[in-house]
C-alpha positions in Angstrom: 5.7 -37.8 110.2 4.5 -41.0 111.3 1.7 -43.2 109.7 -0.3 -43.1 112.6 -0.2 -39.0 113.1 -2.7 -37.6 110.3 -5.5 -40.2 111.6 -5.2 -39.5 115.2 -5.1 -35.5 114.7 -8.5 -36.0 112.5 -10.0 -37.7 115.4 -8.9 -35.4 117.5 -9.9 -32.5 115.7 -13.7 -34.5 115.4 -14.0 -34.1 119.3 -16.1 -31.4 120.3 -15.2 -28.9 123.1 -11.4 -28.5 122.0 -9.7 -25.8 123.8 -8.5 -22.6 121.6 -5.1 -23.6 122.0 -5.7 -27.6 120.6 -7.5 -25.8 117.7 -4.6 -23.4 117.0 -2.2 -25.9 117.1 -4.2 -28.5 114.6 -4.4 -25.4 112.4 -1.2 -25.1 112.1 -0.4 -28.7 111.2 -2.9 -28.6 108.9 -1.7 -25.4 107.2 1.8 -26.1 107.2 1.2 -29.4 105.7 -1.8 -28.5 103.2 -3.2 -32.0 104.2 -6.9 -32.2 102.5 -8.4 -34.0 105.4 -7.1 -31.9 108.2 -8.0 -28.6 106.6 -11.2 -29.7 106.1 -11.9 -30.5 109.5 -10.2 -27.2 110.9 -12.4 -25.1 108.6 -15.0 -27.0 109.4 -15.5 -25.5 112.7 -15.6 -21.8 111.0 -18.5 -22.6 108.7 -19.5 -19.0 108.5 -16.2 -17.5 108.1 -15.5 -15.0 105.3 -12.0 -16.3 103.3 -10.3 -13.3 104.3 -10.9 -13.6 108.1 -10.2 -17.5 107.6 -7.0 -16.9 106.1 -6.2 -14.4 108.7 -7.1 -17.1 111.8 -4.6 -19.3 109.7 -1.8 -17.1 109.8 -2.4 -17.2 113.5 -2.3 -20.5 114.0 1.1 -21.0 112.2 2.6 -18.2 113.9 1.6 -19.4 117.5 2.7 -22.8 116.1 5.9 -21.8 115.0 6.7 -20.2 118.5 5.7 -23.1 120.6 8.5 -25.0 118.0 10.9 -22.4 118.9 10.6 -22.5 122.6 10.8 -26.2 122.5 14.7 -25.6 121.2 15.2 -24.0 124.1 17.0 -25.2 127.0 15.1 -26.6 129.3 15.9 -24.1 132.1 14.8 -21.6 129.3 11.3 -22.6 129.9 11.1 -22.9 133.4 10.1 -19.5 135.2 12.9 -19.1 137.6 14.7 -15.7 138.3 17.9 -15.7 136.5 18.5 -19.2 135.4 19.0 -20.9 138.8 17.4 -23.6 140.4 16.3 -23.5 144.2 18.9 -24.3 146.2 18.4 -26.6 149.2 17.9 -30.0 150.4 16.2 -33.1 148.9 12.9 -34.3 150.7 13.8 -37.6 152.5 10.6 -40.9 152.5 10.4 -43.4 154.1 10.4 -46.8 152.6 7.3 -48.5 153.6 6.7 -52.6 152.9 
């Protein structure tokens, strides 16, 4: 990973308002890596989580994680949502130049 990744995911993870998915996915870096710093932060915003139900968000995370990486090996026409793997046929959309 680069230098710069664990100190901008910390920030990030500081920010208030994150959406469900941002969390999930900074669990999962922080799980899979077991960085100190990170896990800290992502259990931070569970302060009144029981271990068990902790560990069980965890496993979550790195499973969603783990999908997203998975879908990102895809072809690209994998993860567009078009009817049997074509693309629209037609013509291009013409501008005009304009100085």
């Amino acid at each position: 990973m680069p230098e710069t990744f664990f100190p901008i995911a910390r920030r990030l993870a500081r920010h208030d308002g994150l959406s469900t998915e941002t969390q999930g996915y900074l669990t999962a870096v922080a799980v899979r890596t077991n960085d100190a710093g990170m896990l800290a932060l992502v259990r931070g915003w569970f302060p009144k989580a029981k271990p068990d139900k902790l560990a069980a968000a965890e496993k979550s995370a790195v499973a969603g994680g783990e999908g997203f990486l998975q879908a990102c090996r895809l072809p690209i026409l994998e993860m567009v949502g078009l009817r049997d793997n074509q693309l629209a046929h037609g013509a291009t959309m013409r501008r005009r130049w304009r100085a």
